[in-house]
C-alpha angles and dihedrals in degrees: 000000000000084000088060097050101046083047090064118089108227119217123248120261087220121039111202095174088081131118090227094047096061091042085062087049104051093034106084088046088050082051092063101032083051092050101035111037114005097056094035090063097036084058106036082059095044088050091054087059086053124093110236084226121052095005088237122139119271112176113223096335103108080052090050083049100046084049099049098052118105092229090064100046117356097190089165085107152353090255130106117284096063097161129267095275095057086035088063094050095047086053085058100039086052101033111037101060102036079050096044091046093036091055090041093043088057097043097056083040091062108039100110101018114125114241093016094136083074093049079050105052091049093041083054086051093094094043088059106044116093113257091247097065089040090062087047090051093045090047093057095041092063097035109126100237111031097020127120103213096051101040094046081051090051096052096046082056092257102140108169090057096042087087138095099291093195091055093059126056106223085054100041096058098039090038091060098037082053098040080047090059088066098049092047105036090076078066099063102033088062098052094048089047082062101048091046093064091055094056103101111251088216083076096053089045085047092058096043094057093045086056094246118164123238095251091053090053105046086048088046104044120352097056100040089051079049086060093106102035097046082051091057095049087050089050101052088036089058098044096053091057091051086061099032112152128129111056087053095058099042093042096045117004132266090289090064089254134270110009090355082273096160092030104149142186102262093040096050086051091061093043086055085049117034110004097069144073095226100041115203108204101174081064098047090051095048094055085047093053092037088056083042089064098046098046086059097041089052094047102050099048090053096053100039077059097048090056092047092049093050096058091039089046083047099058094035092053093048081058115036100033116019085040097071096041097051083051093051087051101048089052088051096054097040097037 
């Protein structure tokens, strides 16, 4: 009888397995993603087809506004400011290749290199420490007395870059996109050290044999097996200049510094919203939703390339790599 007893499965006092148990579960966390995300975004877009005025609806005006004024693209000349928008996109055309090759350079650099978890940690400094911090850094490091850059261009005889970068606005928008590529290129370097240690060493000793440079190995084989990896650093890259902030507002001021020089997108929506005395929050929700746009747009177009270059990587490494060196096996084996 106890046999039997102890035989018998009970059943559990709780069954998780439930549909309404995991409800429960997953309930409080839809709560907060309902209250503080869901309905925040849902009425932050419906405000930016609002007029500031009357609240009425107003299609895509207050977006054919925000692109018309000259602090979002100022298109009168070829001359700094050029507007928060353009400004945005400077930032990415300068920033994101010197970041992307600086982070890759330094990764194949120190590949082999003893003790280069340490170069690594303080290379990754700048990616850690809060954007705030970052600006302050970058502001004492071109001021004219006891900064480093224009003091290191007035001793190499280099006078008309031996100033106060943040006081003029060529320098100021160039000083912090450059200063940026030091606090971001940790990121990188990190990722492609990454994707360099799952890159089967049989394909390096391949080319070697073969009598292959450096250079033609790292184009044949290093830098196309970097493919997703170097698509995910664009992405986030990207991504991080849409939203840039605040480097911007602890390096210059909330107007972007002398000239609004380095004026973008994110800083002149909180100005719209909480640096002035009349607010206009219509503005402000129109540049968020604007950013909003681009960020997905951006996004999706990036990743749906990542996944077409991975299949594509997959079959052209099968043949022009594993290919060979299935053959030179196989020459080896049967000669």
């Amino acid at each position: 009888m106890r046999r039997g007893n102890q035989g018998r499965r009970r059943r559990p006092l709780f069954p998780f397995w439930s549909p309404l148990t995991r409800a429960a579960f997953f309930f409080p966390a839809i709560v907060l993603l309902m209250f503080l995300v869901i309905i925040p975004v849902l009425g932050t877009v419906l405000l930016s087809f609002a007029s500031p005025t009357t609240g009425s609806f107003t299609g895509l005006d207050n977006y054919g506004e925000l692109l018309a004024d000259r602090e979002t693209a100022d298109l009168r000349d070829a001359e700094i400011p050029f507007g928060t928008l353009l400004n945005n996109f400077i930032w990415s055309a300068v920033h994101l290749p010197m970041s992307l090759f600086t982070g890759l350079f330094l990764a194949l650099i120190l590949q082999k290199v003893r003790g280069s978890a340490f170069v690594k940690s303080f290379i990754f400094l700048g990616m850690v420490s809060p954007g705030i911090v970052g600006g302050i850094i970058l502001k004492f490091l071109y001021d004219e007395r006891s900064g480093v850059v224009p003091n290191f261009f007035g001793a190499i005889g280099v006078d008309a870059l031996s100033i106060q970068w943040m006081a003029f606005p060529g320098t100021l928008l160039f000083g912090l996109i450059f200063g940026s590529v030091w606090l971001w290129a940790g990121f990188s370097m990190i990722l492609f050290s990454a994707g360099l240690t799952t890159i089967p060493k049989d394909y390096f000793e391949a080319a070697q044999i073969d009598g292959a440079s450096p250079w033609r190995t790292f184009w044949r084989i290093t830098w196309p097996l970097l493919r997703p990896v170097t698509i995910v650093v664009i992405t986030m890259t990207i991504l991080w200049e849409l939203k840039l902030f605040d480097i911007v507002f602890a390096a210059a001021n909330v107007r972007g510094g002398v000239s609004s020089a380095a004026d973008v997108l994110a800083l002149q929506m909180y100005r719209e919203a909480f640096a002035t005395t009349s607010p206009n929050y219509n503005r402000a929700a129109t540049i968020a939703t604007f950013l909003t746009f681009l960020t997905l747009v951006t996004s999706v177009w990036l990743f749906r390339r990542m996944v077409l270059g991975e299949q594509r990587l997959s079959k052209g490494v099968m043949r022009k790599i594993a290919g060979p060196l299935i053959r030179r096996i196989r020459r080896s084996l049967f000669a």
